[in-house]
N, C-alpha and C positions, 0 to 999 in steps of 0.2 A: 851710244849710251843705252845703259838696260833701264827703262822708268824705274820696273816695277820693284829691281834691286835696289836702286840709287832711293826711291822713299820709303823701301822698308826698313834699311839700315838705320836712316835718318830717324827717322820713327821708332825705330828699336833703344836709340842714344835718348833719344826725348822720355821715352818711358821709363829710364834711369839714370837720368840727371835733365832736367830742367833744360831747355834751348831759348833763350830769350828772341834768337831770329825769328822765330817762327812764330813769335805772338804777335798781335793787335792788343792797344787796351779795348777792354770791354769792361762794360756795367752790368752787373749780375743780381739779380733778385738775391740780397746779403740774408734774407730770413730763411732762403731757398737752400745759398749757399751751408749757414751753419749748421745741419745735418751731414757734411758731405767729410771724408777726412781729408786732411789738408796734405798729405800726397799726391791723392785726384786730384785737387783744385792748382797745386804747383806743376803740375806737371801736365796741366792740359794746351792745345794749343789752337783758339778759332780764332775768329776777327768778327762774332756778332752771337745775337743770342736767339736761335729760332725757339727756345723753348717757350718766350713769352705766348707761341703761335697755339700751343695746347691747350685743348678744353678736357675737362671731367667726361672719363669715358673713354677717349677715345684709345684707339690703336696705335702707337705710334710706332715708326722707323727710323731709327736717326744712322745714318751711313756715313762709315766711317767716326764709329762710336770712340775710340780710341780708347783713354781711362776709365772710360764711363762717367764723365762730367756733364754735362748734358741730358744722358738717359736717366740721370739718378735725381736731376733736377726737375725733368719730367714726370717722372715716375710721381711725384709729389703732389703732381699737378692734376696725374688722370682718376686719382682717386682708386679708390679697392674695385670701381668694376671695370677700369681699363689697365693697360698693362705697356711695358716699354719693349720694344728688340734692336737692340746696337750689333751691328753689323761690322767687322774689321777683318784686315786681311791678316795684322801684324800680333805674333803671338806674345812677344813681350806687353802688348798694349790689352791685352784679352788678358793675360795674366793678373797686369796691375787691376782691372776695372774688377775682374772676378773675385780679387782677392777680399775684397769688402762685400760682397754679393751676400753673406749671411748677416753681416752687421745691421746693412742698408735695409734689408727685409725686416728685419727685426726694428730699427728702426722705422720700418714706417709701416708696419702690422700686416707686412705680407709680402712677397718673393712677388714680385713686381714686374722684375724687369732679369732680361737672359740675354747673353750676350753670344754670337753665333759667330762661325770663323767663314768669312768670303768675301767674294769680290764684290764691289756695289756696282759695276758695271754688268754682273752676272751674277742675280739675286737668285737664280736657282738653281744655281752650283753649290751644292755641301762643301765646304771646301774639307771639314774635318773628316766626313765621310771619304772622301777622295785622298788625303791622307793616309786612313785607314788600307783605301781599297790596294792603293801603292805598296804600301808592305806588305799585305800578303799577295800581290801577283805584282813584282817590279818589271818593268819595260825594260827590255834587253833587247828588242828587234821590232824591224816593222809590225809583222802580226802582232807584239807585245800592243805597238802603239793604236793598230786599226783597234783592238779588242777594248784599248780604254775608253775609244773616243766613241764606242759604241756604249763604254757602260756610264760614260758619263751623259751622254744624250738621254737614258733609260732614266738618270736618277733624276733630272731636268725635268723628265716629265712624269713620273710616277711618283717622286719625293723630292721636290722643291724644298731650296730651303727657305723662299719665302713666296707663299700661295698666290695665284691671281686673284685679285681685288677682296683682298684681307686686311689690308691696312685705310687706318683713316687720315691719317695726316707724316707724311715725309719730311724729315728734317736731316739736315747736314751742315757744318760747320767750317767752311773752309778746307771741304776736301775734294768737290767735283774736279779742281786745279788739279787735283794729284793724278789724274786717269789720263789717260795718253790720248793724245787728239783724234788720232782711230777712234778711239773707246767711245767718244763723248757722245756721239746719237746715240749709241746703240747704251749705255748709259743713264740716255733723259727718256727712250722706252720704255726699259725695264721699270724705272717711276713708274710710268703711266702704267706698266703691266699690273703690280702690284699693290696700285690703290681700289680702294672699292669706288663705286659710282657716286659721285662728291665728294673724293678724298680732296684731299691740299697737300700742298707744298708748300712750306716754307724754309731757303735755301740761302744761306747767309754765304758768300763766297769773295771771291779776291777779282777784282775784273780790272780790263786797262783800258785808254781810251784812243789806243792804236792799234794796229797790226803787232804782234811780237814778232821781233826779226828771226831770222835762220840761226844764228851766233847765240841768241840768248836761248834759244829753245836747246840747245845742245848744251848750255850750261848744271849739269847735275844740282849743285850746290843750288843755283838762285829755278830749276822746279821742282827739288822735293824741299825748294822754301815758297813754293806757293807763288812765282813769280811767271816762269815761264809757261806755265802749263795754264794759264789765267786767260778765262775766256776773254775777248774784246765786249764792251758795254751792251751796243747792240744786237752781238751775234748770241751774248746768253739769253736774251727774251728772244728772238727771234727761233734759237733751237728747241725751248718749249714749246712756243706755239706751233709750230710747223707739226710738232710730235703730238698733236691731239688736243694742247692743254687751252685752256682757257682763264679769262680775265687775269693773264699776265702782268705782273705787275712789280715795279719795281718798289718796294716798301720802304725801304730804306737806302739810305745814300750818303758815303760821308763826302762831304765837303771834301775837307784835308786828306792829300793822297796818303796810302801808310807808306808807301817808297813812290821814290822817282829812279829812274833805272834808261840811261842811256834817253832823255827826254821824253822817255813813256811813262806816265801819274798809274800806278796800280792803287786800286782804290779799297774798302769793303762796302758790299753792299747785300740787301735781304730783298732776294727775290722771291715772290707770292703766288701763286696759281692754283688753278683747281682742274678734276676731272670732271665732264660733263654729270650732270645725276640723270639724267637719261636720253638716250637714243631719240625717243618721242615718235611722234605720230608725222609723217613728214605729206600727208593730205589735208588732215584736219589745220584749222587758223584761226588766232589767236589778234588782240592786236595789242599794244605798250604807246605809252608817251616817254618820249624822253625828257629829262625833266630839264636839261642841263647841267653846267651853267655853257658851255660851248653851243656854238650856233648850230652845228651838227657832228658828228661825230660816225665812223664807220667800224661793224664791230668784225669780227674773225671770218666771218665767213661771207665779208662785201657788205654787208645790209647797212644801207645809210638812213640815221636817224635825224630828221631835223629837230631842233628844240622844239617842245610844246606843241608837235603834230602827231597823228597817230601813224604806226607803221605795223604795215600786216604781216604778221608772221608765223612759221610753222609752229605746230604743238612743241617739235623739238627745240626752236629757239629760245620760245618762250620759256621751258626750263630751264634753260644757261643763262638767257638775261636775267631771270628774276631770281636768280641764285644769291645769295648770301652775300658774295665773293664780289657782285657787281654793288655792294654798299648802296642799297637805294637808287640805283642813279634812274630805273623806269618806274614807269606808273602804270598797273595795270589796270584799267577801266573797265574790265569784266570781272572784278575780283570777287568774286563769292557766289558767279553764277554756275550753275553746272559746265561740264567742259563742250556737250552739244550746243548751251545755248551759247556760250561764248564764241565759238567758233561759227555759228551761224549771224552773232554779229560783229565780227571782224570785219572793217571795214574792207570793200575793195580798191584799196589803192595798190600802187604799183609795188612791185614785191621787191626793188634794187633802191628806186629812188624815191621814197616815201615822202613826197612834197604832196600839195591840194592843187598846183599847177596845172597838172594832167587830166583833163578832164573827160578823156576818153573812159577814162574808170570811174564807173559811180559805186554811191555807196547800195545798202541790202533796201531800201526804204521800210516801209512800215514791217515785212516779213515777219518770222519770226519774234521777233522782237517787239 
């Protein structure tokens, strides 16, 4: 089975007549919606809505933008000094979203949002560029083909078509399923490539809460409907995190499977995460309470927090835990002192197991401080 034919076809029928398989219901900001035209809105197809994830401003990337239902409900949202880029590989789906592309500006006082042809597993491949470069030098022989793969590496890295850490928030709608199981690290990378330092993700997708068998993954019809190519529940958080991300999260989760398929529950759910906001200082320390409500909790990189103790930690953790993304859950007790004094009173407790048990580690006494 060819994936990448078997969902573009699929997708191709979808963008000129409506596919009911392929939908989930979803609930749509309707004040969002009544701007948009009602071809977009009939003919799109997710299972959640990351664009509630958008704030004013920012950058967004939504992959596998398809109609443009999504980037255009975004667009709404980021205001005149942010901008939208939908990302598709399928050019009847680029056709449909563009076709409105002057209306939608003009309805909302400005060209907003541009919709670019490629792969979301390989955000800096041109694909229209690469298109181009095909017709005027077509591949007839090996040297045809060493010479492309040389000038496609060349436009990868001198013209990306989407920049390292230029984006502030990623969203996609039920189409990570559609990238072939090869693809799918190299996939949750290119995210991480492409956000700036504190971007997010928010990833509304199809998951299952088994293995998919060998028989269903060969099934064309049931993965470019979004079934077989469906990561399992714990291996989609676990492949973010593993790829850099942090405060993982699973946001949303229905209940109600949208199929059952050979006693495997395919579900939708909106998974959340962030890129570090920075590197940090990995000598200077810091310290956090955790506030709770768990008796302790261990966060990405081992560090175990007990409730309501302090835990000493690098400059750099200390940026990822007090991140946005971690919703309050530390407290930090140096908060407004410069960052020498703070780190000079960072308690000495144990840098793994942050209890008061161990009393081989004391704290700075009067110092300082």
């Amino acid at each position: 089975m060819n994936i990448e034919s078997t969902v573009r076809e699929r997708y191709s029928q979808g963008a000129r007549e409506r596919q009911e398989a392929l939908c989930c219901p979803v609930d749509y900001d309707s004040s969002l919606l009544a701007a948009l035209p009602e071809e977009i809105i009939t003919r799109d197809y997710g299972c959640g809505d990351p664009s509630r994830y958008v704030q004013t401003g920012d950058v967004v990337l939504d992959l596998g933008s398809g109609g443009g239902k999504i980037c255009y409900l975004a667009a709404q949202l980021v205001g005149p000094q942010g901008c939208v880029i939908g990302v598709d590989m399928n050019d009847d789906m680029l056709a449909l979203a563009r076709k409105h592309q002057a209306d939608m500006a003009s309805k909302l006082g400005g060209d907003r949002v541009r919709f670019l042809k490629g792969y979301i597993q390989d955000l800096a491949l041109d694909v229209e560029a690469l298109d181009r470069h095909l017709r005027a030098h077509p591949v007839v022989d090996q040297q045809g083909y060493a010479e492309l793969r040389a000038w496609e590496a060349r436009q990868r890295r001198e013209q990306p078509l989407i920049a390292d850490a230029s984006v502030d928030l990623v969203i996609s709608n039920c189409v990570l399923n559609l990238v072939s199981d090869e693809e799918k690290e190299q996939l949750v990378r290119e995210i991480f490539r492409v956000l700036k330092p504190g971007g997010r993700v928010a990833v509304s997708d199809i998951v299952s809460d088994r293995p998919i068998t060998a028989a269903l993954k060969q099934d064309p019809e049931l993965w470019s409907g979004c079934i077989s190519g469906a990561y399992q529940d714990s291996e989609f958080l676990r492949t973010f995190a593993d790829n850099g991300f942090h405060a993982v999260c699973l946001d949303k989760w229905e209940a109600q499977p949208w199929r059952v398929v050979e006693g495997i529950e395919f579900r939708s759910v909106t998974l959340t995460a962030c890129k570090g906001v920075t590197q940090g200082s990995l000598t200077e320390h810091r310290s956090l309470i955790y506030r709770g409500p768990f008796a302790a909790v261990i966060d990405d990189t081992g560090l175990r927090h007990v409730r309501g103790e302090r835990s000493r930690v690098t400059a750099a953790q200390h940026a990822v835990l007090t991140d946005a993304a971690y919703r309050d859950a530390f407290i930090d007790p140096q908060a407004g002192l410069s960052a020498a004094a703070a780190s000079c009173c960072a308690p000495d407790v144990p840098a793994v197991d942050s209890t008061r048990n161990d009393t081989s580690h004391t704290g700075h006494g009067g110092g300082c401080c």
